[in-house]
N, C-alpha and C positions, 0 to 999 in steps of 0.2 A: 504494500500500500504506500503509495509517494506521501510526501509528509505534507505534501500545500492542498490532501483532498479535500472534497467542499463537502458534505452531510447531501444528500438531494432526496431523502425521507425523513418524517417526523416519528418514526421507531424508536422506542425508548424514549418519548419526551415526557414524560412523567418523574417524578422528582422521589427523593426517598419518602421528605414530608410528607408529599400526596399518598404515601403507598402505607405510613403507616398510621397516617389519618380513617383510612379505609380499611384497613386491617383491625383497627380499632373500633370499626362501626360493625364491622362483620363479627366480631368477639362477643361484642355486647348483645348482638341480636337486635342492634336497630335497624338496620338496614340489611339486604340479604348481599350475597357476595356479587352476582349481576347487576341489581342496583346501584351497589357499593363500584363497581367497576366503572359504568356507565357514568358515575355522576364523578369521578376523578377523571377520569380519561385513559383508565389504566385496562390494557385486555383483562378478558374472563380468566383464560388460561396462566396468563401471568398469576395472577392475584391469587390464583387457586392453586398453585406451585408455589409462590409463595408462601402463604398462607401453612401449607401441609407439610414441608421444609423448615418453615423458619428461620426461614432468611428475610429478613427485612432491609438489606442492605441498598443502595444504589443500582440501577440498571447495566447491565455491562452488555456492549457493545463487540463486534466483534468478531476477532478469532481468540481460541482459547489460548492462554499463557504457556510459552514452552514449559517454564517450570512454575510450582505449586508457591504459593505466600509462603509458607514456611522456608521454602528452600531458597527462592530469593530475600527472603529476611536474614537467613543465612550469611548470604552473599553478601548483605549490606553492612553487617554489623565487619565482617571481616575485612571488608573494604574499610572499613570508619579504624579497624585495631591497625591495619599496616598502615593509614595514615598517621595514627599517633607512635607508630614508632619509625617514622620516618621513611619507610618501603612502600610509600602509595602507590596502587596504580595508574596507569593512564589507563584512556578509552582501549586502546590498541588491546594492552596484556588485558583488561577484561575482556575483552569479548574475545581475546584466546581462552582463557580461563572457562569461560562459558559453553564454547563449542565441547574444550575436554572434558569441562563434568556433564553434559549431554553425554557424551562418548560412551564414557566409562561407567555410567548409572547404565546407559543402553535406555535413552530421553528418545522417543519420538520428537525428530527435529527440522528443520528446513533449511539450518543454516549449510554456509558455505564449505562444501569439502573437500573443493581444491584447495582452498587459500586456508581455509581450517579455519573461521574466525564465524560466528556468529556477524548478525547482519548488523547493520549502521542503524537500520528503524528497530530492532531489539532494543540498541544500545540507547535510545533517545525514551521506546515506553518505559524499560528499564528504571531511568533516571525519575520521571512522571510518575512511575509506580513508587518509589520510594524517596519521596522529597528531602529525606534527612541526608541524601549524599547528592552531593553535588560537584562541578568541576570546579577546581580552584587553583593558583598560581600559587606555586610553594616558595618558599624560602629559603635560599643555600643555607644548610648548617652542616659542618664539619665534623666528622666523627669525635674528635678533640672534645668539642663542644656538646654535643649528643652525651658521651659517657662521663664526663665532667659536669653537668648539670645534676648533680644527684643529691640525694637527701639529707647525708651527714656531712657532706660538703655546704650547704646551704647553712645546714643547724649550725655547725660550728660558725659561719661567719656572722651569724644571729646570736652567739653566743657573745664573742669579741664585742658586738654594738652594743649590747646589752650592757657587757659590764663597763663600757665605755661613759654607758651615759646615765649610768647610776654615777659612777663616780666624778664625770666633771657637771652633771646637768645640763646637756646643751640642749641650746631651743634651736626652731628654724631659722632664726638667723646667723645659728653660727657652725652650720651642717654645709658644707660644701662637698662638690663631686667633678672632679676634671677627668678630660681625655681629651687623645688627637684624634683629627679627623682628615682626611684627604681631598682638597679641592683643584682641579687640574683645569689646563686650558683648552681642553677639549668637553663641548657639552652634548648631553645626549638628547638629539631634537626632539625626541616625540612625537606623537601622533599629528599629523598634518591633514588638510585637507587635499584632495587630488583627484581628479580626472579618474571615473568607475571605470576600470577593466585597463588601467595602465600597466606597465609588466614591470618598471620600474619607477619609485618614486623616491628622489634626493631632496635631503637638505643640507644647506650651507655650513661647514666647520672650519675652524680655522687650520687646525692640521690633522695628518693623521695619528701623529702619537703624540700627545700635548706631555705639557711639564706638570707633576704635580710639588706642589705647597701642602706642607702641612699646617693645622690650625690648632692652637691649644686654648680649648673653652673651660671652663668654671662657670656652676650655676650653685645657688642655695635654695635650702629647702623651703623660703621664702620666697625665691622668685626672682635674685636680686641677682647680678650674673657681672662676673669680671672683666675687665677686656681682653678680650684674644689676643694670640702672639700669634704672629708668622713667621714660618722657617722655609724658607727659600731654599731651593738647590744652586750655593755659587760662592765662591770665596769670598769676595770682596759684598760690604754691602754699597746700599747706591740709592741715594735722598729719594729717589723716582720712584720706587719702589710703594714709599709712604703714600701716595696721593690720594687723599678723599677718602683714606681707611677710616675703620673705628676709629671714635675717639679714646684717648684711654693705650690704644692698642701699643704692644710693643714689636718689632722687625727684627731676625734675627736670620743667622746665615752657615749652613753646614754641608759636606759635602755632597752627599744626596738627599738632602731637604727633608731628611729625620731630625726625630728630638734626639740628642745625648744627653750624656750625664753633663755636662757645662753647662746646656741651652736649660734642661731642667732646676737647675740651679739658679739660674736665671727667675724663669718663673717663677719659682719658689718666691727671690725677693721681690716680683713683683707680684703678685698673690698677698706677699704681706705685708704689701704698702696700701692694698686695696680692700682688707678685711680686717684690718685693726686688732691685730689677736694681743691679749695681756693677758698675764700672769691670775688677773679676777677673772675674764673672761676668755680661756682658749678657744681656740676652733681645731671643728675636726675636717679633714680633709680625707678621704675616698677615692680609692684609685682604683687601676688595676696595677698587679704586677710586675711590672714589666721592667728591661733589666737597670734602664735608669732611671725609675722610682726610687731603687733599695739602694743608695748609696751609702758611703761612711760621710759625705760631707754634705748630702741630703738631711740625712738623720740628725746630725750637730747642728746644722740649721736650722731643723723643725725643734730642737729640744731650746735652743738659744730664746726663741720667737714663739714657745709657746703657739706649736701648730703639732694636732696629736695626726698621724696619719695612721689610715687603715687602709686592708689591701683585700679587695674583691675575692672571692673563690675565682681560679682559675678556667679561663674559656668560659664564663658564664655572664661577660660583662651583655649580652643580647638579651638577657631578662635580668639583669640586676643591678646596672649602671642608668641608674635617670637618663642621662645625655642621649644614650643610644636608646632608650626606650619611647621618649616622648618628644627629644628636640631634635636629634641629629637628620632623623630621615626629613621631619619638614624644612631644618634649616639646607638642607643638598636639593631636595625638589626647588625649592625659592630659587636657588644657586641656579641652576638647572635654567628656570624660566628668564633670569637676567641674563644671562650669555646667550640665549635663543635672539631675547630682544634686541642688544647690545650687535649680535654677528646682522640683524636683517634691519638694523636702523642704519645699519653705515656699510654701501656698497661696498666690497670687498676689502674688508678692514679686518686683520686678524685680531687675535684676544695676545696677549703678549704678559708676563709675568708683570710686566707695569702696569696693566688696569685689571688686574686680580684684588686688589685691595677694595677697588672702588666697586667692582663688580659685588664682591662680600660685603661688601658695607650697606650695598642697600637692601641685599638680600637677607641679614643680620638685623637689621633694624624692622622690616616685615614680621620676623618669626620671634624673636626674644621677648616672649610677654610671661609677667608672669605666670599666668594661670597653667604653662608647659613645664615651667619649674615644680611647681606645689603639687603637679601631675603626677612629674614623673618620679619623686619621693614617694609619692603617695603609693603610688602604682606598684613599686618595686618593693615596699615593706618596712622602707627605712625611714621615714618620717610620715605620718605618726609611727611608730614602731609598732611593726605588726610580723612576726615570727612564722606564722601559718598565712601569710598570702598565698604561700602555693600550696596546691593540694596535690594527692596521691598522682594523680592523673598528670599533673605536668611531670612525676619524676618517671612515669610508666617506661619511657624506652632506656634508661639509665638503668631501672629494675629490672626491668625485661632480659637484656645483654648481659648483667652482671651475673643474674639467676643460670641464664646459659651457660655462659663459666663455670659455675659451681658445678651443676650436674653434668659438665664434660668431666670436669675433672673427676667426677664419681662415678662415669660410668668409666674411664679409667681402670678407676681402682675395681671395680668391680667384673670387669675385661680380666683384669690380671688377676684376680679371686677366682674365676670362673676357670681359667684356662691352667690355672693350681691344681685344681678340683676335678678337672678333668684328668689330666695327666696322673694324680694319684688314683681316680677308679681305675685308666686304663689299667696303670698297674696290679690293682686288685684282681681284675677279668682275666687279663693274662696268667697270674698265677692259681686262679680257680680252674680256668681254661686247662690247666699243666698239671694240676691233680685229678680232675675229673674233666676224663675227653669227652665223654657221654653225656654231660649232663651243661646246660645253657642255662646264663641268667637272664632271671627275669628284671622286670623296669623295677622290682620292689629293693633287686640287691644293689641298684646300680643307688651314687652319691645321689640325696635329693637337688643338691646346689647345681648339678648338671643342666641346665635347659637347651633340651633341641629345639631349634627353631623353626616354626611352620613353613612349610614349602610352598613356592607361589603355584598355584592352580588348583591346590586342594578346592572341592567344593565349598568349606566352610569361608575359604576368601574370594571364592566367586559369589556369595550367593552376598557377603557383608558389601552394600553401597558407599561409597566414596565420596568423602565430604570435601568440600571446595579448600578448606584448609591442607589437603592430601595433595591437593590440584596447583594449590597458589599457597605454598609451607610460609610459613614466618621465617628468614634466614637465621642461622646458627653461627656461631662463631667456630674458624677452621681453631685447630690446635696449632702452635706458635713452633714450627719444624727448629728453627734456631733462634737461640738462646740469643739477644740481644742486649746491648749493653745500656743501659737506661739510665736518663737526668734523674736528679731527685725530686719526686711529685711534690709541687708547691701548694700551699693551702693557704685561706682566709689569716692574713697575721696582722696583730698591730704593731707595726712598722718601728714607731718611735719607743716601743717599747723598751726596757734595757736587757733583756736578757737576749737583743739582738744587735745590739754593741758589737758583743765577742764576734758573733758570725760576719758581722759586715767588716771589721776590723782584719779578720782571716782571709775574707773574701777581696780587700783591697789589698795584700801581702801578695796574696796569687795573684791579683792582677798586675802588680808591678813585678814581679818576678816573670812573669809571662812577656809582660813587656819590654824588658830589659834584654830574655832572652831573644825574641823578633829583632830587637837592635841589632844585637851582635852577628844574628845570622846573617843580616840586609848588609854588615859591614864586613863578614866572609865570604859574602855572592862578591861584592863588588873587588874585591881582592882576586877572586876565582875568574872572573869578567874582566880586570884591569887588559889593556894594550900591552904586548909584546913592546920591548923595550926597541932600541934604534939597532943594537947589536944583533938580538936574535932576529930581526929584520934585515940583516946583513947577511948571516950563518945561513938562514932560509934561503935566501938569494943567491949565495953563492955554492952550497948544495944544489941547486937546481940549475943553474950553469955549469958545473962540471957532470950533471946528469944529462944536459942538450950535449954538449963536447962529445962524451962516450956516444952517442947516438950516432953524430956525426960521424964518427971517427970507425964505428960500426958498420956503417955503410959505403964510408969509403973503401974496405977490405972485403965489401960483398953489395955487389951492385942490384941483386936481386927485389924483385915487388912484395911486397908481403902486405898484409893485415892496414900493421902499423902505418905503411907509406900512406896506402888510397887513405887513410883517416887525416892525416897532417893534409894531405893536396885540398880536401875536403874543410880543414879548418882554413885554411889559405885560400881561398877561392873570394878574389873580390865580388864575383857576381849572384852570390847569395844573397837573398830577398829576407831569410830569417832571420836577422839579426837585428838586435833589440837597443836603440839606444837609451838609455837612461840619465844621461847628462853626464854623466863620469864615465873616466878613459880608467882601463884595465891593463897592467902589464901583457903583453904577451906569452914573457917568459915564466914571471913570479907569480902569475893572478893575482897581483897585490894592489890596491889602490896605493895610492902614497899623498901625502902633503908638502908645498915646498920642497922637490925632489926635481931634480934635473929631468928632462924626458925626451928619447930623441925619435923619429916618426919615420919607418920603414920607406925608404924611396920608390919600395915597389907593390907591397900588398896596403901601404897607409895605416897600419897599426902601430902604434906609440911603445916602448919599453922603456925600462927606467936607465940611465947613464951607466950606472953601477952592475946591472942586468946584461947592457949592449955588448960590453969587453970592447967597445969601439974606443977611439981618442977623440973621432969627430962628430958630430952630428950631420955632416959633409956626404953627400952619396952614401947615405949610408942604408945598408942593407940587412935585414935580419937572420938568424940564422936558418930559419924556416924557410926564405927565401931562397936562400943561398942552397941550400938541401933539394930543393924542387926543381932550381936550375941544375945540380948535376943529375936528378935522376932524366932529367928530358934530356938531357947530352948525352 
């Protein structure tokens, strides 16, 4: 059935109301079942099938449903679990999934059997018939992120806020939450209008691979928001840069336009030139962890300045950091819609690191309102403090995965228990076998812990039906074939804490020792790499002259062609077309470039050798030895 058909009978126009309006008068014995029919509009025969069934449901239309409500309720729910653990499907793997539980139940079906897929109009009643799933655009999340969002991850970093704010008391105004963000000069246009049935539709960018800037924001659990830094990818900074930014805002300049530990440093002090923290009133600061948060001279900062920091559970800054929850995606759309406007108000005008400031600035002043701060506190659990904003359900694919773990690892051990247990009946059977040839055990001598496993075709796994989960499994985790060498897993810390002194104090020891070491190597490459001195450039040279001499002196005692000759005629040959110039002359003899070196130029093939190389006195008629070789073998 096409999907644009039009109704061209009034079958089935009768409504559930109407049917159990009249189902109701026929109960009571007010009106007879023909009357009752008559005066709804509903046939006799309906209403008397109704009626004797008990079904009082809506009219259905139609052909009959491949598969029963129960079996596509089935369907729906497990379509709704592999979306909550991240393995949704699409239309495509469902209506594979479809075709093979038809299959394998042995579903009276229509669908397609070449292509094996159930049909396109399946997949659309399908959807109709069970409103609660629908098509939706997912979200990249990284396994990192998936198994790191988990419970006692969460707890413990609710535990840290907790005791934080029992002990200093902070209100919303003195709760802050930073992070970077990435703004580039390349925008992503969006939907356009254009010409129906165009086969290509463009829009205007300024390059193909823009530069990105990074941006570091600050919001409070009030609303009230610091000014951004920007970090440029460039050595040098440059006044131009500033134009028409934030107010407030500070410019800063690194190799590939990350934060380091300096530029964070940085913010730091301007962070608390901007939130007034004292000794009566600290603030607490929220990060993630990342590896220039956790400094030794971060830390001495924040303890100097009375700024306590805390540090996110790992990968879970996508549901626990405010910035990314409530402000960051609308403050990149706003972004987004300035550089659309900015590239098609000014005929082919690129976007340039110089008007990224002003671009940001208006798109910054658009989205920074309170009510996205007080949000996204809110929203996250951390002001007002609320411990259980997530429920079961959000931890469900971190439980799910982890739980698989477990029982591999058990069926393991329970693998290696079995195949114990086996190997010791064997041997029991063998030596029963060995005493008494005559006589066979039965299933009662044998270990109970044995289990033979059903063989596929027996009738008891023909006759059991196949559930969609058999069809479309939940994925397992494989077991981990090699042993890997693994960072230490990072958790929810308070940063400024003191008993992480010591750690950072050890952690900066390795890192100057680390660094110290990198020096010394870069100054034993460069040692290894240094130029050959002017002597051994001599030695080389005049080795390889008394190695031309013997060649020479070889062929004058054997006039014969060989190999070697046609190779030399073939390097001498001035009418070769392959030859590559590069703006620099090569010896002939040494392959050596030289600097400030005498150089004299063959009179007859035009190739240059060094003075010292020629064995000449003049640069007069002079002729190379190559040459001179080529001339006796043609004589």
């Amino acid at each position: 059935m096409p999907r644009s058909y039009q109704r061209k009978t009034t079958i089935g126009g009768w409504s559930e109301k109407s049917l159990k309006a009249a189902v109701d008068l026929v109960l009571k014995k007010k009106l007879s079942m023909r009357k009752a029919a008559d005066s709804f509009d509903i046939p006799f025969s309906t209403l008397q099938k109704r009626i004797k069934t008990k079904n009082f449901g809506p009219p259905s239309l139609g052909c009959t449903p491949i598969f029963t409500k129960e079996q596509e309720y089935d369907m729906a729910e497990h379509i709704k679990s592999l979306a909550k653990l991240f393995y949704g499907l699409t239309p495509l793997q469902l209506r594979q999934a479809a075709y093979d539980y038809a299959e394998r139940n042995n579903i009276q079906h229509n669908f397609n059997k070449e292509l094996k897929l159930a049909g396109i109009d399946w997949y659309y009643n399908f959807i109709r018939r069970n409103p609660s799933v629908t098509i939706r655009k997912p979200e990249a999340t990284s396994i990192s992120r998936i198994t790191a969002f988990n419970k006692e991850e969460v707890t413990l970093f609710f535990d840290n806020l907790e005791s934080l704010m029992e002990k200093y008391k902070f209100t919303a105004t003195t709760i802050f939450n930073m992070d970077e963000t990435g703004i580039s000069t390349v925008q992503d246009p969006g939907n356009i209008l254009a010409p129906k049935g165009q086969k290509r539709v463009g829009s205007i960018t300024s390059w193909e691979r823009g530069k990105n800037v990074t941006v570091i924001c600050a919001i409070s659990a009030s609303g009230s928001y610091i000014p951004p830094v920007f970090i440029f990818p460039r050595k040098r900074m440059d006044s131009k840069l500033t134009r028409n930014g934030p107010p407030g805002a500070l410019y800063e300049c690194s190799k590939n336009g990350w934060t380091n530990d300096e530029i964070f440093l940085v913010w730091l002090k301007h962070f608390s030139d901007n939130c007034n923290s004292t000794a009566e009133k600290p603030v607490l600061l929220i990060l993630d962890n990342h590896g220039s948060h956790i400094t030794l001279a971060a830390f001495q900062y924040c303890r100097d300045n009375h700024i306590v920091m805390l540090s996110l559970p790992p990968h879970s800054s996508h549901r626990m950091q405010p910035l990314d929850v409530t402000f960051f995606g609308p403050l990149k759309a706003a972004y987004r819609r300035e550089c659309d406007f900015f590239m098609k108000s000014k005929a082919m005008v690129k976007i340039t690191p110089y008007d990224i400031s002003d671009i940001f600035n208006r798109a910054y002043s658009n989205v920074a309102s309170i009510q996205k701060g007080v949000s996204g506190f809110s929203a996250t659990g951390i002001y007002p403090l609320n411990p259980n904003i997530f429920s079961d359900e959000d931890f469900y694919a971190a439980n799910t995965f982890c739980q698989n773990d477990i029982n591999q690892n058990n069926d393991i051990i329970t693998v290696n228990q079995n195949i114990q247990n086996l190997t010791d009946s064997t041997q029991e059977l063998q030596q029963s076998m060995a005493s008494t040839s005559h006589q066979y055990p039965t299933t009662s001598n044998m270990s109970p812990s044995v289990i033979i496993p059903a063989v596929q075709g027996t009738p008891s796994s023909r006759n059991s039906s196949v559930t969609i989960e058999e069809i479309s499994p939940v994925p397992k985790t494989l077991p981990s074939k090699v042993i890997r060498r693994k960072a230490a897993k990072q958790h929810s810390t308070i940063i400024t804490a003191s008993p992480m002194k010591d750690k950072l104090i050890d952690r900066e020891r390795k890192r100057q020792m680390k660094k110290s070491k990198e020096e010394s190597g870069k100054i034993k490459k460069k040692q290894i790499l240094k130029k050959p001195t002017v002597s051994v450039l001599k030695r080389k040279k005049i080795t390889k002259r008394k190695l031309l001499d013997e060649l020479n002196a070889t062929h004058d005692s054997n006039l014969s062609t060989s190999d070697t000759d046609t190779d030399i005629l073939q390097i001498c040959d001035d009418n070769s077309d392959d030859d590559v110039d590069d703006g620099t002359e090569i010896c002939l003899i040494c392959e050596e470039r030289g600097k400030d070196e005498v150089w004299y130029r063959c009179t007859n093939c035009g190739f240059w050798v060094h003075a010292e190389c020629s064995d000449a006195d003049s640069p007069t008629n002079y002729v190379c030895d190559i040459c001179n070789r080529r001339l006796r073998m043609s004589s």
